[in-house]
C-alpha positions in Angstrom: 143.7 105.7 111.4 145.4 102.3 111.7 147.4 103.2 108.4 148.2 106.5 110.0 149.5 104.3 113.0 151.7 102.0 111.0 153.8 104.7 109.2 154.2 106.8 112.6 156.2 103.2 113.8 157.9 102.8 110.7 159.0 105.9 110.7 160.2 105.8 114.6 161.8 102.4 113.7 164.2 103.8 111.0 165.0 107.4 112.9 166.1 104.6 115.7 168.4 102.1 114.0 171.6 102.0 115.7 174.4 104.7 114.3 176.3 101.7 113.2 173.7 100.7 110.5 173.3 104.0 109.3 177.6 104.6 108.9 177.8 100.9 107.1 175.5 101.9 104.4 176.9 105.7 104.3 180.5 104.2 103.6 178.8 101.7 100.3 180.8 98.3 101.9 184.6 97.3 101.7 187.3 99.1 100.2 190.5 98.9 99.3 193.1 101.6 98.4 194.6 102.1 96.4 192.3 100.9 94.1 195.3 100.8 91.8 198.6 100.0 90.5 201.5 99.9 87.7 204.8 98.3 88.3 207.7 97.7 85.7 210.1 95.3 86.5 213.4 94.3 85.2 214.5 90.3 84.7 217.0 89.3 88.0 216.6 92.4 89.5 214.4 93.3 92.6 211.1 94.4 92.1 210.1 97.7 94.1 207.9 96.3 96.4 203.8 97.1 95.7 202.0 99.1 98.3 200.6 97.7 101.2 196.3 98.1 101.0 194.5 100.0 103.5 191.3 98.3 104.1 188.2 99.8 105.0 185.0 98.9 106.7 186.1 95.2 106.9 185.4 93.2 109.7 187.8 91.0 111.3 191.0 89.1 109.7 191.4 90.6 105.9 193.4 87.9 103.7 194.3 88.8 100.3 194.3 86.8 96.9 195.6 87.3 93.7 195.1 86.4 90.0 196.5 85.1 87.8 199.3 83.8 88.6 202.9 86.1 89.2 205.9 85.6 86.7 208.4 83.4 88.6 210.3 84.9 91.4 207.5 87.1 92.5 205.7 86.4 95.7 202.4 87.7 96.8 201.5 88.1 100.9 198.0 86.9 101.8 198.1 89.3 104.9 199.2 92.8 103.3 198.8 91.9 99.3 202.0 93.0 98.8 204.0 91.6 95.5 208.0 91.6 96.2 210.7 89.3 94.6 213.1 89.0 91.9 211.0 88.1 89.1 213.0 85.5 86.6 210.5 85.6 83.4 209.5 88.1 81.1 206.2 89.2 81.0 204.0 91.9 79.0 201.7 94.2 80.8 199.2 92.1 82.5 196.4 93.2 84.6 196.3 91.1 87.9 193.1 91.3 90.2 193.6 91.5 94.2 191.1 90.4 96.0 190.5 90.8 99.9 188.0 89.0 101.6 187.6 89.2 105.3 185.7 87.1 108.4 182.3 87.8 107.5 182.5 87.3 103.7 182.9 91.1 102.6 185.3 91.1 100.0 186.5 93.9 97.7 189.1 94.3 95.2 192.0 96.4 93.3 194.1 95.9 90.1 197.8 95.6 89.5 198.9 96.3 86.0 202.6 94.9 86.0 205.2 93.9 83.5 208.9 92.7 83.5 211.0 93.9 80.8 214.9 92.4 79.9 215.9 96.2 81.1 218.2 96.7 78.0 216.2 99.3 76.1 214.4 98.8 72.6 213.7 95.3 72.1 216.8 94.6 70.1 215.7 91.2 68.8 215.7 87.1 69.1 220.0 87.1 69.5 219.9 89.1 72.6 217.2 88.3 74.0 217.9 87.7 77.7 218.0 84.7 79.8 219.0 82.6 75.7 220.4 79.3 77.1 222.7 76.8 75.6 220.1 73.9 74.0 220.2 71.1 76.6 216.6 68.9 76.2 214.7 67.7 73.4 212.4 70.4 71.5 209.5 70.0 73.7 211.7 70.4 77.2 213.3 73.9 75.5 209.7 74.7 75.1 208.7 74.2 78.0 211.6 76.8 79.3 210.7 79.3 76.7 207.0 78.9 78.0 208.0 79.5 81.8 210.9 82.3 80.6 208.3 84.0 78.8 205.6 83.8 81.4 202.9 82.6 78.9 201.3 80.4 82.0 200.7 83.4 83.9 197.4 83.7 81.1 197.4 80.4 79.3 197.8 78.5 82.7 200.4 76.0 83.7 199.7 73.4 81.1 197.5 75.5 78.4 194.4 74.7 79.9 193.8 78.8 79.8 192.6 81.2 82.1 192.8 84.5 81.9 193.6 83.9 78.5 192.6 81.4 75.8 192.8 77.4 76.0 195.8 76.5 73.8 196.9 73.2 74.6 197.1 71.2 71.5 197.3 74.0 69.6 201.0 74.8 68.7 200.1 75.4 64.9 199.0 78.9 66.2 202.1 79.8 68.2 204.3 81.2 65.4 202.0 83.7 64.3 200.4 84.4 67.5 204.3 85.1 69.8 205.3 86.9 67.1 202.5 89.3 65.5 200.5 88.9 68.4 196.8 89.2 68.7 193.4 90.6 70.5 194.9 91.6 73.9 197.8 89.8 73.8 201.2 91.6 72.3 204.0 90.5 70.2 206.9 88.6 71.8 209.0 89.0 69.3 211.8 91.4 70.4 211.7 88.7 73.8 212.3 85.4 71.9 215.5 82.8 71.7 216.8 80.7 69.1 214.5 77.9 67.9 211.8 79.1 70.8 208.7 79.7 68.3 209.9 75.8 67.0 210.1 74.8 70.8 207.4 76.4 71.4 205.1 74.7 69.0 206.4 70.9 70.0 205.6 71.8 73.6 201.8 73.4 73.1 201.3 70.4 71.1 202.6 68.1 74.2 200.2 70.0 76.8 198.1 67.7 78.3 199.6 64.8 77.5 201.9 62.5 78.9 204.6 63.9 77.2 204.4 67.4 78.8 207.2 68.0 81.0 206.3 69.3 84.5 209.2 71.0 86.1 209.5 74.5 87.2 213.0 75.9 87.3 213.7 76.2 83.4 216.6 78.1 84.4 218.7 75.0 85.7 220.8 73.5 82.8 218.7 70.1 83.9 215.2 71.3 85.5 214.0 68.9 87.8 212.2 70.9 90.5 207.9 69.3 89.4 205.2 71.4 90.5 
C-alpha cells in the first residue's frame, strides 16, 4: 500500500512541473542557426559579411567566440558573431568553430568553413603570386611576412606553438615539402608562394620561439613595426 502511495505522488509531482520545465527539455538546450557556413574571400577586397546567429533558448546576454584565429583584416563581433573586413592574407579552407555562451553557462555552437583566395583564377604560380614584395629584411623577417601573408598562424599559432594544427616551431626542415606538397589536412601552397618564401620560411620556423623571432604584425609595411 505505501508503495502504491509513493508512485501515485510521483506521478502527481511530474504531471505538475511547471510548463517551463517541460518546454526546456522539449527544445534539447541552446541553439544556434545556422548551424552553418562557407565564405570565399578575395585578398583586399571586402568580405560579404557572415550571417548574424539566431539564438535559441538562451538565457540572458549571448556573447560569441571564435576559433582559431581570422586571417588578418577580418574582425569577428562578440555580440552578433558576425565576421566582416578586408582580409589581407591568403588562407585555405579552414573550418572555424563559433561558440556562444550565455549568462547561465549554456553555450552552443556553429561552424564557419572560410577561405581567401588571390581572386585571379587558377593558381598561376610563385611569380604572380599576390601581395610578392620587394625583399626588405633579413631571411627570417621575410619569413615572418610570408608566414602572416599566408595565414599559417591562423592553425600553427602565432609563433608555431600549434593549435588547431601541429606544433612546428623549430621545425623549418619540414616546411619545403610540407607548403608545397602539402599534407594530412593541410593543402598545398604552392600556386600562393613568393620568391625565396619556402627559404624564408624555413629560417623563420627555425627562429620560432626564440629570441630571434620577430614579433610584428603588419608584414605588409615595407618596415613592420606594429608588435603584438
Amino acid at each position: 500500500m505505501k508503495q502504491t502511495i509513493f508512485y501515485f505522488r510521483v506521478f502527481i509531482a511530474v504531471m505538475t512541473l511547471p510548463w517551463w520545465c517541460s518546454a526546456y527539455a522539449e527544445d534539447g538546450g541552446p541553439s544556434l542557426s545556422p548551424s552553418s557556413q562557407s565564405v570565399i574571400g578575395t585578398v583586399n577586397t571586402a568580405l560579404k559579411s557572415t550571417a548574424a546567429y539566431t539564438a535559441s533558448s538562451f538565457s540572458g546576454t549571448v556573447t560569441y567566440v571564435i576559433n582559431p584565429a581570422l586571417p588578418l583584416g577580418l574582425s569577428f563581433s562578440s555580440t552578433t558573431g558576425v565576421i566582416s573586413g578586408t582580409p589581407t592574407a591568403l588562407s585555405s579552407t579552414v573550418s572555424y568553430t563559433v561558440t556562444a555562451t550565455d549568462t547561465k553557462k549554456g553555450t552552443a555552437s556553429a561552424k564557419i568553413n572560410l577561405s581567401v583566395g588571390s581572386g585571379s583564377g587558377s593558381g598561376s604560380g610563385s611569380s604572380s603570386a599576390p601581395n610578392c614584395m620587394p625583399a626588405t629584411l633579413d631571411a627570417v623577417g621575410e619569413g615572418r611576412r610570408a608566414y602572416l601573408r599566408l595565414n599559417c598562424y591562423g592553425c600553427h599559432g602565432m609563433s608555431g606553438a600549434g593549435g588547431m594544427g601541429p606544433k612546428i616551431a623549430g621545425e623549418g626542415g619540414d616546411v619545403s615539402e610540407v607548403v608545397n606538397g602539402g599534407g594530412d589536412s593541410m593543402p598545398s601552397f604552392k600556386n600562393y608562394l613568393c620568391p625565396n618564401d619556402v627559404a624564408n620560411l624555413t629560417a623563420y620556423v627555425n627562429a620560432q620561439g626564440t629570441s630571434k623571432e620577430p614579433v610584428w604584425l603588419d608584414w605588409w609595411n615595407a618596415l613592420p613595426s606594429l608588435k603584438w
